[in-house]
Every structure is written in C-alpha cells, then in structure tokens.
N, C-alpha and C positions, 0 to 999 in steps of 0.2 A: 736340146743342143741344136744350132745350127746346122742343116746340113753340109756344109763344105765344111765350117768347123768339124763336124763332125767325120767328113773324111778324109782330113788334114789327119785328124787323131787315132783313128784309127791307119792311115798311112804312117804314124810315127810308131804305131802296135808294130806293126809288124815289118820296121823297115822297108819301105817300097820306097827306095829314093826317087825314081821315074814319076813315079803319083805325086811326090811331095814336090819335086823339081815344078810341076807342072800348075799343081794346086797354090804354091806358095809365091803369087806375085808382089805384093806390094807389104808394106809392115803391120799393116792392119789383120792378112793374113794369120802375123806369129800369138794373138791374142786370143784364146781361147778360156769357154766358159759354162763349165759343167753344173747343171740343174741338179739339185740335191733331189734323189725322188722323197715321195711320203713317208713309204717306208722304214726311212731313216730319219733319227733324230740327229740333227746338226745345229752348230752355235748359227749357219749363215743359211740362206737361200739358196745361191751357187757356190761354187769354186771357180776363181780364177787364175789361171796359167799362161805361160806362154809354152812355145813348141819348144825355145831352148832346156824349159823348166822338164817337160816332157823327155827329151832331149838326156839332158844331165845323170837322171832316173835311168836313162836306157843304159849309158855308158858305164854307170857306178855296176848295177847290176851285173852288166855282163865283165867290166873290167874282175868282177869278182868272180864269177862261174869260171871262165880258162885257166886262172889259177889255181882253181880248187877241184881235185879229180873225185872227190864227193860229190860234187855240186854237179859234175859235169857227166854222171851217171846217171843223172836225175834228169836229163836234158832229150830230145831227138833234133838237136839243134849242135852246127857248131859253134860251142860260143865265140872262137879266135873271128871266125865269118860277121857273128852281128855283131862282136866288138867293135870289129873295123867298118863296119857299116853307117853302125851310131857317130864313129868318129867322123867319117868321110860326107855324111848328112849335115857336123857342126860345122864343115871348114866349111861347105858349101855353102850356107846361112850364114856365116862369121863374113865371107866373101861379099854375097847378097847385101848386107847387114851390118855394116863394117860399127856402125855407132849404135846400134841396139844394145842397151840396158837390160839385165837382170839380176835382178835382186835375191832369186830364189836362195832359199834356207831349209832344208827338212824339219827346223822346230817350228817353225812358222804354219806349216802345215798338218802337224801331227794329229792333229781332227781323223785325217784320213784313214789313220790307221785303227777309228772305230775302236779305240781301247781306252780301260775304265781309268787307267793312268797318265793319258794324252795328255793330259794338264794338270796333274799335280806331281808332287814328288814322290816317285815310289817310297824314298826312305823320306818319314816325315819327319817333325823336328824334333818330337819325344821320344823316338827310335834313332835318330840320329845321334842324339848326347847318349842315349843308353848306350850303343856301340863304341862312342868314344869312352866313355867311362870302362868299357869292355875289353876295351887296348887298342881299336881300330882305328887305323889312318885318316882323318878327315879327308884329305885328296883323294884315298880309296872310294867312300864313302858316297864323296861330290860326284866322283866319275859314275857309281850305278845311277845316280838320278840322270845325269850328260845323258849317259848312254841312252837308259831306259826313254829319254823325252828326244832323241836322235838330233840333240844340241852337238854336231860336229865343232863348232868355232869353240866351245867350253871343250869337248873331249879330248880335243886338239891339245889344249893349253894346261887342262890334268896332263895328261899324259908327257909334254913337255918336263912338268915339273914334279916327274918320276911318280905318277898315279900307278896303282897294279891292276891290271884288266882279268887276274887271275882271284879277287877277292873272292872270298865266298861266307857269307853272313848267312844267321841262324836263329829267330827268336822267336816268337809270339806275336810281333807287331810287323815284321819283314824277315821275308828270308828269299835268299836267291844266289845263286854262283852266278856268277856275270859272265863269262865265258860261255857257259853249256845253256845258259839264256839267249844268248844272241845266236848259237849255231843252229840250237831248235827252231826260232823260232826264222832262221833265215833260210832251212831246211823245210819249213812249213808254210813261210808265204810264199819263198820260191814254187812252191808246190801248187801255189793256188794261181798264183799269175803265170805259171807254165802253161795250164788248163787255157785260161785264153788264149794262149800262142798255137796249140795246137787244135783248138775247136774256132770259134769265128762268134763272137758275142753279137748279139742281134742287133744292128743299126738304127731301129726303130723303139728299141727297150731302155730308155735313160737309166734304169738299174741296173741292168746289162752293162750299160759304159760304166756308169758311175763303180760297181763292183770290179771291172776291170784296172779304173783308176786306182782305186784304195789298194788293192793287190800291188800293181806295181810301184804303188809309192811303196808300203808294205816293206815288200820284198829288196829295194834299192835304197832306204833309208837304215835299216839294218846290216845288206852288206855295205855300206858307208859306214858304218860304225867298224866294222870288221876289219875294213880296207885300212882305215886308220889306225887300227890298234896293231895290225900288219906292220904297218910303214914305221909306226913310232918305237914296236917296244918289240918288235920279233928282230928288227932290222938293226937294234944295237949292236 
C-alpha cells in the first residue's frame, strides 16, 4: 500500500481528524488500494475503497456500539465520542468534496469477510423448497441469505414486506437462527477489530492492514444488518 495511502487509512482507524484534515488534499487523495497479501486466497489482486467507504464502516459500527450496552462493555472507548468523530470527518469531506461519488455496498464487498458463504446462498435452492414445503415463509427464508451475504438494499426490502429477523430453521442441509447469528457473530468481529483499535497494527505489514480491513468491514457490515433490523421491525 502506499504510504500516504497508507496513512490516510490508518488515520481513518483511529479517527485522527487533524492527520486526515492534513493528509487529505486533493480527490485523488480519497482513492485507496489494498494489496491482498499471499497468504490469503482472494477472487482479485487488491481492494479498492475510498475513505468515504472506510468512512461509512466507521459510522455504521459505532452508530451500533452506543446503542447497544453489550456492545459497549466490550469497548475502552466512548463510542457516543467516535460516533461523532466519524460523522464530523463525513461533513468535513462532504464540504471538501461536495461532488464525490460513492457507490459503496457491503455485498459488493463480502470477499472481505474471508467466509465460506461470501458468495453463495447460505440457504440453497434444495433446502429452500424443502423449508417451504415445511411451512416457512419464503420472504423469511430470502432474508437469511440478505442477511447472511450483508445485501442491505434486499434486507431492507424483506423486511419492508413483513420478512421475520426472528426465524430460526433446522435441517440437514442448513440450520441457523438469524437473530443469535448476527449478535454472535457481531459480538465476535467486534472483538477482533477492537484488538486493532487498541494495539497499532504494523504500517509496514500489508497483512497486518489487510486483516485490519476485513475485521472492520467484518464487524460494520453485520451491525448494518442489525441496525436495519432495528429501525425496520423493532421500531413498529
């Protein structure tokens, strides 16, 4: 990675708006491009982001941790603090930046999250008729693959048209409660992108960043599922 790239990004870890004010002149700046190391098998070479995409990830994250006094156990951080941190970073770059485009999507990226399911359907199509044959809701059904592949714009649109985030399926071929799936598992990459926040991953180690990145998407595409299942079906 680039080194200013590189501490543009690591400026966006850990909130340092002063470094990023400084770092971030021109729009070429907001374009960053993470080298996949060896160690890892990936569909691409790199990843590429921009700092709002980076950006988006901070705020979903922590918009979810202040909420949550689980979450917020689990922290030596205030989250209300980087909340407002992340947000006061966007206006300042929306300011800068008034015509900048992004397109970012968390299924677009699910690579990241280095799981066996990134790209397919958890529930596949012979498990899926055997569940409706079973009595289960197909909109049920639709939303654990949404969920599971952190397709927000589908979860969204289940959930609109009365999806349950409370299913919980049973077989041979899939089983999962979608609920206590996404709180484990936002309980457990929250855990691991914590670890960066409070250690300093090496500047010099593309694994290092690269496992930082995947953490944080990780962690902020999952409470984005969360957040939404909040807003849509708690908030009836």
């Amino acid at each position: 990675m680039e080194e200013k790239s590189l501490k543009i990004y690591k400026s966006l870890f850990y909130m340092n708006l002063d470094s990023l004010k400084n770092l971030i002149q021109e729009e070429s700046d907001l374009h960053l491009i993470f080298p996949i190391p060896k160690e890892i098998t990936f569909m691409e070479y790199s990843v590429k982001l921009t700092v709002f995409d980076i950006l988006r990830m901070k705020i979903d994250i922590w918009a979810r941790v202040k909420s949550q006094n689980e979450l917020k156990l689990l922290t030596g951080f205030l989250p209300d603090n980087i909340y407002k941190k992340a947000i006061a970073c966007k206006e300042i770059l929306d300011t800068k930046f008034p015509d900048f485009k992004t397109d970012f999507e968390y299924v677009k990226h699910r690579d990241l999250m280095l799981d066996f399911y990134a790209n397919k359907n958890y529930i596949e199509e012979e498990a899926f008729d055997d569940y409706i044959n079973q009595g289960f809701e197909s909109l049920d059904l639709e939303l654990v693959n949404a969920a599971v592949a952190r397709n927000e714009t589908l979860v969204i649109d289940l959930l609109k048209k009365g999806a349950d985030p409370a299913i919980n399926i049973f077989n041979s071929a899939a089983m999962i409660d979608l609920m206590d799936y996404l709180v484990h598992k936002e309980h457990y990459y929250f855990m691991e992108y914590h670890k960066h926040l409070m250690g300093d991953f090496n500047e010099y180690e593309y694994f290092d960043t690269f496992k930082s990145l995947s953490h944080l998407y990780a962690a902020a595409s999952t409470c984005k599922m969360l957040l939404l299942i909040d807003f849509y079906k708690l908030g009836e």
